[in-house]
C-alpha positions as CSV (number, residue, x, y, z in Angstrom):
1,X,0.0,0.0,0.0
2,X,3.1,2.6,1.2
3,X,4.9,1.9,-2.4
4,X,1.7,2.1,-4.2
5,X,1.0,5.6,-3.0
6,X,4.3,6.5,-2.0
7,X,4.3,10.2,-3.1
8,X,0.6,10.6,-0.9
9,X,2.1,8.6,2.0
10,X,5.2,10.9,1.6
11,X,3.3,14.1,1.7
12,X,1.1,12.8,5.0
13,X,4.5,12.3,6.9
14,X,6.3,15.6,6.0
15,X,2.5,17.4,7.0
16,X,2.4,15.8,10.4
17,X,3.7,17.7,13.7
18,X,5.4,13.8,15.2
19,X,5.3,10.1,14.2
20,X,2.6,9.6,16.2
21,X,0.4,12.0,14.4
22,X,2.0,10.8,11.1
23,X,0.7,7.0,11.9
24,X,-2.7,8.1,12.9
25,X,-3.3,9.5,9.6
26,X,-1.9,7.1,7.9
27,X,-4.7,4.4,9.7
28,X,-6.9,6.9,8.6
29,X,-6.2,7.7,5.0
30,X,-5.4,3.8,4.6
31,X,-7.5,1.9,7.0
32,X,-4.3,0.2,8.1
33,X,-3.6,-1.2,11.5
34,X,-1.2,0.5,14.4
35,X,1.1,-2.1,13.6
36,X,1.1,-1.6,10.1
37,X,1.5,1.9,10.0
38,X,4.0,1.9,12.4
39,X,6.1,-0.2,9.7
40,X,5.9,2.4,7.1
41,X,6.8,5.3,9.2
42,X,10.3,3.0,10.3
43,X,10.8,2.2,6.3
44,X,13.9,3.1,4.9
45,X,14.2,5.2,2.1
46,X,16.2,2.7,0.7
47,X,13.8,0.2,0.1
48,X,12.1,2.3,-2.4
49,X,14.1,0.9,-5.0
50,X,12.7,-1.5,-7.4
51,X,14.4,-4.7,-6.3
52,X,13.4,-3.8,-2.6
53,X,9.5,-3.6,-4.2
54,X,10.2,-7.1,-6.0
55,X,11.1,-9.0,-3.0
56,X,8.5,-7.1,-0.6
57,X,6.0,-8.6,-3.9
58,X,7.5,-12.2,-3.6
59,X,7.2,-12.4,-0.2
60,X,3.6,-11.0,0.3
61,X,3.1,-13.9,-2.1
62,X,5.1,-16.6,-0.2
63,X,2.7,-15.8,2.8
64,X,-0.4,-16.1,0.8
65,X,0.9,-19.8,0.0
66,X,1.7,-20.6,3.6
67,X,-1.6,-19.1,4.9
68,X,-3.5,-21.6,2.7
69,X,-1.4,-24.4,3.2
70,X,-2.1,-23.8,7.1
71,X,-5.9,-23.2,6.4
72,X,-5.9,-26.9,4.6
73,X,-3.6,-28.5,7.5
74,X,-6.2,-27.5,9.9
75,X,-9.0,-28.6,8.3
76,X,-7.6,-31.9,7.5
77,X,-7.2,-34.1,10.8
78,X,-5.3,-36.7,9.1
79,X,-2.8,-34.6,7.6
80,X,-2.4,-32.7,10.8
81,X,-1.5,-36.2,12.3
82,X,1.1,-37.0,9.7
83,X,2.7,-33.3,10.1
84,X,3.2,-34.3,13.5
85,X,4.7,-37.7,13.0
86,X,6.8,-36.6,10.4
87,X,8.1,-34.0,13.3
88,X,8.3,-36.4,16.1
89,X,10.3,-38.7,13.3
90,X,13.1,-35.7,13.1
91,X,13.3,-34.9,16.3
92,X,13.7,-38.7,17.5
93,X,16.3,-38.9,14.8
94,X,18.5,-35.3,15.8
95,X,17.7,-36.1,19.7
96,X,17.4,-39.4,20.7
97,X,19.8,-42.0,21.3
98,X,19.3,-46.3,21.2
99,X,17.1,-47.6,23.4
100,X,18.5,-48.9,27.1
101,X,16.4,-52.0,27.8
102,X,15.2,-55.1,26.0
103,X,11.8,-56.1,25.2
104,X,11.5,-59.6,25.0
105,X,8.8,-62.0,24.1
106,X,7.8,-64.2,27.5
107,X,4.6,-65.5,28.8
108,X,3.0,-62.7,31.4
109,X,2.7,-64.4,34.8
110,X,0.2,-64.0,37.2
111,X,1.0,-62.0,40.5
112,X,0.2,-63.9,43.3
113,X,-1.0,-61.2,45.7
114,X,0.5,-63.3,49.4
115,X,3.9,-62.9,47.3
116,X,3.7,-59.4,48.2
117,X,2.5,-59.9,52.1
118,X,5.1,-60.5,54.5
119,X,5.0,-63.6,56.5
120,X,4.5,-62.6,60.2
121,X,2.4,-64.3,63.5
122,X,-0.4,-62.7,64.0
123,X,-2.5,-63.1,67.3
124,X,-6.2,-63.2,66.8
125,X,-9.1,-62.1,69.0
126,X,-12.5,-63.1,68.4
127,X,-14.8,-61.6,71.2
128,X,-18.5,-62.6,72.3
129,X,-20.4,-60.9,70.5
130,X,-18.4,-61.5,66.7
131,X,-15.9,-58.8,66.5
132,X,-12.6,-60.1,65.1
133,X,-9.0,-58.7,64.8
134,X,-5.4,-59.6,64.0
135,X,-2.8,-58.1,65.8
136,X,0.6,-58.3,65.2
137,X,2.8,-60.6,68.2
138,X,5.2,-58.5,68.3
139,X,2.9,-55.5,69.7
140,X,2.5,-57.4,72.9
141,X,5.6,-57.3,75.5
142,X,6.4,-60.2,77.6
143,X,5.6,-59.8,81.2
144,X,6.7,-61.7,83.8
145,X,4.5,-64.8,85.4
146,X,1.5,-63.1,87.8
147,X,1.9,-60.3,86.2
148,X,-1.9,-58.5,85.2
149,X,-1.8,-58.2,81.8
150,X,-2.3,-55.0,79.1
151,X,-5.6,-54.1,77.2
152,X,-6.0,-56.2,74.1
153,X,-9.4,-54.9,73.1
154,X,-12.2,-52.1,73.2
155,X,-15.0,-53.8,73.5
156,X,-18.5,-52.6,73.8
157,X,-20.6,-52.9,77.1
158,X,-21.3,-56.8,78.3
159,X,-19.6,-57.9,75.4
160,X,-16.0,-60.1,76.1
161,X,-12.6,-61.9,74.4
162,X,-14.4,-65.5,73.6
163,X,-11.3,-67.0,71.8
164,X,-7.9,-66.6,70.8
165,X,-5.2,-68.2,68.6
166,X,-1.9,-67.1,67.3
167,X,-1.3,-68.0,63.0
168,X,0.3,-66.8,60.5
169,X,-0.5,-64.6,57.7
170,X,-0.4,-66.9,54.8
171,X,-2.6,-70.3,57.0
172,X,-6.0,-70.8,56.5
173,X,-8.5,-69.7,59.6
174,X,-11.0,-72.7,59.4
175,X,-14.3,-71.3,61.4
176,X,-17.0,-74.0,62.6
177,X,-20.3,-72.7,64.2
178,X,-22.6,-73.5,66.7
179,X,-24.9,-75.3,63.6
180,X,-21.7,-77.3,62.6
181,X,-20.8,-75.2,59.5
182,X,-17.1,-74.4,58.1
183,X,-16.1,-72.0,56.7
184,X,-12.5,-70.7,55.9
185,X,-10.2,-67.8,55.1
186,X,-6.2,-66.9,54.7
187,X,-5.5,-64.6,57.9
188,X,-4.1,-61.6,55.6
189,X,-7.8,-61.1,54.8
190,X,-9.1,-60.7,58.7
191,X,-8.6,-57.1,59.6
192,X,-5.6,-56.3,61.4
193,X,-6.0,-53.7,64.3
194,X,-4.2,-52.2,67.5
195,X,-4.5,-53.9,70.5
196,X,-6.7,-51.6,71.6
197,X,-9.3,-51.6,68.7
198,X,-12.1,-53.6,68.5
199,X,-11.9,-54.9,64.8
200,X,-14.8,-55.8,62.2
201,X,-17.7,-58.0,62.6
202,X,-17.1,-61.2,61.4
203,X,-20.5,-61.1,59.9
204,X,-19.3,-58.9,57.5
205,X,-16.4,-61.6,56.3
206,X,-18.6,-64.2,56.3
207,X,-21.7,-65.7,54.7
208,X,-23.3,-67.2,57.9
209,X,-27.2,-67.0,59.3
210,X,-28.4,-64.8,61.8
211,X,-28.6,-67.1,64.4
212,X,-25.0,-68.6,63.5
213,X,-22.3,-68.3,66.0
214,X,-18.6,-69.0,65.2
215,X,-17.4,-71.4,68.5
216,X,-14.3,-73.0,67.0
217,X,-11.2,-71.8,64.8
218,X,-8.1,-73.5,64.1
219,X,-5.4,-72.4,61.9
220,X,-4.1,-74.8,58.8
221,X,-1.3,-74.4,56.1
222,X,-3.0,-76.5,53.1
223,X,-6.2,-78.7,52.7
224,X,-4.9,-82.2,52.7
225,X,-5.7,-86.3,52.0
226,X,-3.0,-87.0,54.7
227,X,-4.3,-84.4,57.2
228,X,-7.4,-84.5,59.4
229,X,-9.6,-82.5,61.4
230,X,-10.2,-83.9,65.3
231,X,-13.1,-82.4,66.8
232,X,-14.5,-82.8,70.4
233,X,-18.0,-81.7,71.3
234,X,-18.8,-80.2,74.7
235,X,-20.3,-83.6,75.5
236,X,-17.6,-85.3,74.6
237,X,-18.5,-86.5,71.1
238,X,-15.3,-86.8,68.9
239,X,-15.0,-87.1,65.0
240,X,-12.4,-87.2,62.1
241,X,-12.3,-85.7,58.8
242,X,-9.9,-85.0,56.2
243,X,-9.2,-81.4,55.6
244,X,-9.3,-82.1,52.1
245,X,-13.1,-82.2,52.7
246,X,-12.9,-78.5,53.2
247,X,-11.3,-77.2,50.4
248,X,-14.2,-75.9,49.2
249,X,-15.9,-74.1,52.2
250,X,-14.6,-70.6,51.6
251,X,-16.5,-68.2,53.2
252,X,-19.9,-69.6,52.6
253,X,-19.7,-72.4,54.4
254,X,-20.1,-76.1,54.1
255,X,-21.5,-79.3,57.0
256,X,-18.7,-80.2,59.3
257,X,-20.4,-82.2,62.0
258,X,-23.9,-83.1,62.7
259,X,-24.5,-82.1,66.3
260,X,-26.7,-83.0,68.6
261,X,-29.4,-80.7,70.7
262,X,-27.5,-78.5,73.4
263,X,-24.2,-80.0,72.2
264,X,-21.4,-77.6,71.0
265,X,-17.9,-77.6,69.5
266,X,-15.4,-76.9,72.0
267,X,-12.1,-77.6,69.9
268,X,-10.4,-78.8,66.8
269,X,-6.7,-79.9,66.1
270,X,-5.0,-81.3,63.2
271,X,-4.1,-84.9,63.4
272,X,-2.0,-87.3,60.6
273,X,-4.3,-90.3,61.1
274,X,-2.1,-92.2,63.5
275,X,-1.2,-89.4,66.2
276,X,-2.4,-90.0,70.0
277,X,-4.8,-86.9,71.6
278,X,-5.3,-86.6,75.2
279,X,-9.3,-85.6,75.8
280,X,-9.2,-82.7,78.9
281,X,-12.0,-81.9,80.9
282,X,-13.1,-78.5,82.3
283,X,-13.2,-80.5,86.1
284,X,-9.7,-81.5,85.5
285,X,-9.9,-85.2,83.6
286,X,-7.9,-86.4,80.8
287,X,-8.2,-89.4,78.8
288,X,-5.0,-90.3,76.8
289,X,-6.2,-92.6,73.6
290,X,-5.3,-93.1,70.0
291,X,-6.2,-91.4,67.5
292,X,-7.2,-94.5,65.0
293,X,-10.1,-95.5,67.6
294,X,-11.9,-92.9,66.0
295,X,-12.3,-93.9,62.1
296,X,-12.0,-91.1,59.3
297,X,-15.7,-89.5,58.9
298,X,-17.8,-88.3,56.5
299,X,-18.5,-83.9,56.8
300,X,-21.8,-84.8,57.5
301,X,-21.7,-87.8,60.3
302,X,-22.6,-87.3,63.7
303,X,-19.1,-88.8,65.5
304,X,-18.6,-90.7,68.1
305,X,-18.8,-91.1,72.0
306,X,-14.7,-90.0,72.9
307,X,-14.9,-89.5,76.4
308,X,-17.5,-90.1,79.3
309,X,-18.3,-87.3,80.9
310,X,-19.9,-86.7,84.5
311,X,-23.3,-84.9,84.3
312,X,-21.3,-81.8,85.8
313,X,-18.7,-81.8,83.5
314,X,-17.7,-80.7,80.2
315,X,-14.8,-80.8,77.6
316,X,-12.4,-78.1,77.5
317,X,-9.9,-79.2,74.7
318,X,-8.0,-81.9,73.0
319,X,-4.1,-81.9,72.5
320,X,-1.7,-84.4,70.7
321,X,0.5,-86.4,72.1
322,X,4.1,-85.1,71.5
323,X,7.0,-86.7,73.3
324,X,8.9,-84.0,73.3
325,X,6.3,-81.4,74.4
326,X,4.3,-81.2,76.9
327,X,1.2,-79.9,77.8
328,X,0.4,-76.3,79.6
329,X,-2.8,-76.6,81.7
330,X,-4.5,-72.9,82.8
331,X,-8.1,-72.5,84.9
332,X,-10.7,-70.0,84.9
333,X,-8.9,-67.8,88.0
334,X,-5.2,-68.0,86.4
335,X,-3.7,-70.7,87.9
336,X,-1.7,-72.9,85.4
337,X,1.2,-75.9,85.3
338,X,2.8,-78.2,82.8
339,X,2.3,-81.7,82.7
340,X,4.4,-84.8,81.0
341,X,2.8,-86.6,78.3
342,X,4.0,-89.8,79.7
343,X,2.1,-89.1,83.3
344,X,-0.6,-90.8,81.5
345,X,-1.3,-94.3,79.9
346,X,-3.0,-94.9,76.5
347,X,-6.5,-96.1,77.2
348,X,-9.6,-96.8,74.9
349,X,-12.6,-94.1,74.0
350,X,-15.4,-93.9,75.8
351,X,-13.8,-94.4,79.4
352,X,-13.6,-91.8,82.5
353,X,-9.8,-90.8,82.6
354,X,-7.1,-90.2,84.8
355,X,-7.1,-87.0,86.8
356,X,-4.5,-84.4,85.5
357,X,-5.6,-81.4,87.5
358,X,-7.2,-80.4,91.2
359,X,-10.3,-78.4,90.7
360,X,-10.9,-75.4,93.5
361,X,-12.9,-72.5,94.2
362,X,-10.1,-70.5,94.1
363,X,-8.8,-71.9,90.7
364,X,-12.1,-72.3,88.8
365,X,-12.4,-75.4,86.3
366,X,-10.0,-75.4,83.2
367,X,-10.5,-73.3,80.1
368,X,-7.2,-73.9,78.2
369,X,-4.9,-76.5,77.0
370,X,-1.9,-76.0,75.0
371,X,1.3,-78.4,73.5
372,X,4.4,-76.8,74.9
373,X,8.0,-77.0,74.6
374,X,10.9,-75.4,76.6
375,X,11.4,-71.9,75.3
376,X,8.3,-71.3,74.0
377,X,6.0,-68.4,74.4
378,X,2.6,-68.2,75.4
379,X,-0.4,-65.5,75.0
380,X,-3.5,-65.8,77.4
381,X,-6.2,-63.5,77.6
382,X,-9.1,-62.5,79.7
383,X,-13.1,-62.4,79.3
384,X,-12.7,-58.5,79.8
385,X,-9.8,-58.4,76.9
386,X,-6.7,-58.5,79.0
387,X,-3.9,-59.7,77.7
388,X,-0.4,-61.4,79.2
389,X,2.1,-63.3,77.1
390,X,5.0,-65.1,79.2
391,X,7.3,-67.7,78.5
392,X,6.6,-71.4,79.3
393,X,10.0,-72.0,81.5
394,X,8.1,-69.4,84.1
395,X,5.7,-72.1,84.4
396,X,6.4,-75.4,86.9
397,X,6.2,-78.7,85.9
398,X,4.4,-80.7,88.5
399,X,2.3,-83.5,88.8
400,X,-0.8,-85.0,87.3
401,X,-3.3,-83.6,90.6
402,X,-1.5,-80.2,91.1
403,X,-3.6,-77.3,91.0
404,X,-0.1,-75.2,89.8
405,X,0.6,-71.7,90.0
406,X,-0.7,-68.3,89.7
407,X,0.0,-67.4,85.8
408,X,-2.4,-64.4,85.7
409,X,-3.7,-62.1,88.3
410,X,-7.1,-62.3,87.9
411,X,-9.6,-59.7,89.7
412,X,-12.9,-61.1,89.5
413,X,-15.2,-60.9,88.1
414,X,-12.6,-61.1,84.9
415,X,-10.9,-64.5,84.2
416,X,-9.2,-66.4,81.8
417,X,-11.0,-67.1,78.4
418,X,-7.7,-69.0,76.6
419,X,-4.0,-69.2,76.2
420,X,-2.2,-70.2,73.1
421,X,1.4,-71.2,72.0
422,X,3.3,-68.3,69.9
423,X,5.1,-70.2,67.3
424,X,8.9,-70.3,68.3
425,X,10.2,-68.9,64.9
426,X,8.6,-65.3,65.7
427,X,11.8,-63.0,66.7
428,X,12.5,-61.6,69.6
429,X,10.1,-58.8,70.2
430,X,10.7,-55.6,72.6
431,X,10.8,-57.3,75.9
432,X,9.2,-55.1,78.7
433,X,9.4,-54.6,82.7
434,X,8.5,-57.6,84.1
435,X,5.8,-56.7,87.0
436,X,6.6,-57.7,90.7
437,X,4.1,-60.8,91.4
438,X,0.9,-59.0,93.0
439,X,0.9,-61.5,96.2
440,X,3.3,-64.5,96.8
441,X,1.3,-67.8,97.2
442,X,2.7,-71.1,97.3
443,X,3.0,-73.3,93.7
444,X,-0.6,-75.4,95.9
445,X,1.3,-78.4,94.7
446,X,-1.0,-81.7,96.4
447,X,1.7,-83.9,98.4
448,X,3.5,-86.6,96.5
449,X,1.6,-89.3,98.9
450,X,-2.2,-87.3,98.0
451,X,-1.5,-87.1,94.4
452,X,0.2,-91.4,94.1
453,X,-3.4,-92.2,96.0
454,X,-5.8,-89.3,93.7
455,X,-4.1,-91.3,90.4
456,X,-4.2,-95.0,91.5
457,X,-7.9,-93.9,92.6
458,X,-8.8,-92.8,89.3
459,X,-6.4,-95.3,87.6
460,X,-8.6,-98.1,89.4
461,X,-11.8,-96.7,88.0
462,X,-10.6,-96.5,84.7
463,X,-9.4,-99.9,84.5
464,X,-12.6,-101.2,85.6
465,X,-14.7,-99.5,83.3
């Protein structure tokens, strides 16, 4: 426009009092933009030659082409996309250098989700009224024996600690109810929680009725032909079943026993087939017998009479015989001992017993029974969700009619609820102040002379029946 009417655009400059007068004339006279006019105003005079007018020509013309060319690119997406590869291309090629790792052609294997949780003991709480919890062993410090324990739950009013059991993270947790239902889950998938907490509902981890109860748990590493389920009624009704019968139970549940009215399960172990158990009652019998009296059982089957029972009396557990063991013995009150396996002879099903512990008012009956062996830890806990974990050596090994010593410190109206063994491969946690023993009492041990004539007593009977 300037070249074309150079002499006018001329004369407009030269009549103007400053550039910026000069440029607003110029937008007028031209309709031309600030910016443009601001160009003329800075033009040289040299660029009024003609080979300064042919290149300002060619490029006005160059930017018509690009202008279009840009107008198509957008308004063709695949070309826009080929512009940019083309781009990416050259700067890959100027830029980049060879790749750093190898791709190469394998199966993709599937993750197995316990490869990425650590393997750790876990103590779990199941309390009255269903809430459950794992907690870590290591989060409770050992105390010394008599010592009164640390809170191991919050639990709402009138409800209490019902059972416990220490496992590891990768077993199975096989639950059977109070309508003889199993069902199972790996321990990862229970809840974990402080000591203090009071976990989830285990209603809400498992498909069970309304009016279902979970009364027995027992921890398993596989489901197996070669392994098999011992269970003991509250009545004294025993049966066998492989665990390979309850591979399939999950958490829906499947028929493990067949119970009668008013009868309940009171414990479970795992047996090989061939193992000798030793039957304890709650008023302090035990009836040593093996285990292949009691043939393998369908899930559904009733069992079989295991131990007889006074009309008083119930069962409170079932332990296998282990030479090298031996078994910890703890009441209602806190009073426990440890007993030889070899203190008692093998007899056949169905019969009284031989008395392994002195019942008392100030002991209460038994409520826990545990395999031992020197070394070992163990973890008991209260109805009101005390806790103490001690270690076995702290315990006396006495005799078959013994009423022991004081393990816990009970004040009533708590007391004990169960005791389980800590596995021996958990490390060495945080050990704390042992507490001073609340009141010295003597170990009640019976005299050697009372507790020869209490066994050949109940001996006698025995063999007679």
């Amino acid at each position: 426009i300037a070249l074309a009417n150079i002499d006018e655009v001329v004369a407009i400059i030269k009549a103007s009092r400053d550039i910026d007068v000069a440029k607003s004339k110029l937008m007028d006279r031209f309709l031309l933009s600030e910016l443009q006019s601001q160009a003329i105003v800075d033009m040289r005079l040299g660029r009024l030659t003609s080979l300064e007018v042919e290149k300002l020509q060619q490029e006005l013309a160059e930017l018509k082409v690009q202008i279009e060319y840009f107008k198509s690119l957008l308004a063709d997406h695949k070309k826009l996309l080929a512009l940019i590869r083309d781009e990416i291309k050259t700067v890959s090629e100027k830029f980049g250098d060879p790749r750093r790792t190898e791709i190469v052609p394998d199966e993709i294997e599937s993750i197995n989700i316990e490869d990425l949780i650590k393997k750790e003991e876990m103590v779990i709480l199941i309390s009255n009224l269903g809430y459950i919890k794992r907690v870590p062993v290591s989060s409770y410090k050992s105390q010394g024996r008599g010592g009164k324990g640390m809170n191991s739950a919050k639990l709402v009013e009138d409800d209490f600690v019902k059972q416990l059991f220490v496992a590891s993270t990768h077993d199975y947790i096989l639950y059977i109810s109070n309508k003889g239902k199993a069902y199972w889950m790996k321990v990862h998938e229970i809840p974990e929680g402080s000591r203090a907490s009071r976990g989830a509902h285990i209603k809400s981890l498992l498909t069970v009725s309304p009016n279902e109860e979970i009364t027995t748990v027992v921890a398993l590493k596989d489901f197996s032909e070669n392994q098999y389920l011992f269970m003991t009624t509250a009545r004294g009704v025993v049966k066998k079943v492989k665990t390979s019968e309850f591979s399939n139970a999950k958490t829906r549940g499947i028929i493990a026993i067949n119970l009668d009215e008013g009868d309940n399960l009171v414990s479970a172990l795992l047996t090989s087939g061939k193992d000798e158990v030793v039957l304890i009652s709650r008023k302090g019998q035990a009836l040593r017998t093996e285990e292949s009296q009691v043939r393998s059982m369908g899930r559904s089957s009733r069992g079989v009479a295991g131990m007889r029972l006074d009309d008083d009396d119930e069962m409170a557990g079932v332990l296998l015989v282990n030479d090298t063991e031996k078994m910890l013995i703890l009441s209602e009150y806190g009073y426990g001992k440890r007993v030889q396996f070899d203190e008692f002879s093998s007899h056949g099903r169905a019969t009284g017993g031989q008395r392994i512990y002195t019942v008392a008012e100030k002991t209460g009956e038994i409520v826990g029974c545990v395999n031992v062996k020197d070394g070992d830890q163990i973890m008991c806990i209260t109805s009101q969700g005390k806790s103490i974990k001690l270690a076995v050596d702290e315990v006396s090994v006495m005799g078959r009619a013994a009423q022991g010593v004081r393990i816990v410190n009970i004040e009533r109206p708590d007391f004990v609820i169960g005791v389980d063994r800590i596995a021996p491969e958990e490390p060495e946690p945080e050990q704390g102040i042992v507490e001073p023993e609340q009141e010295k009492e003597p170990e009640n041990e019976i005299s050697e002379q009372e507790s020869q004539e209490q066994d050949q007593d109940t001996d006698d009977t025995t063999e007679e029946e």
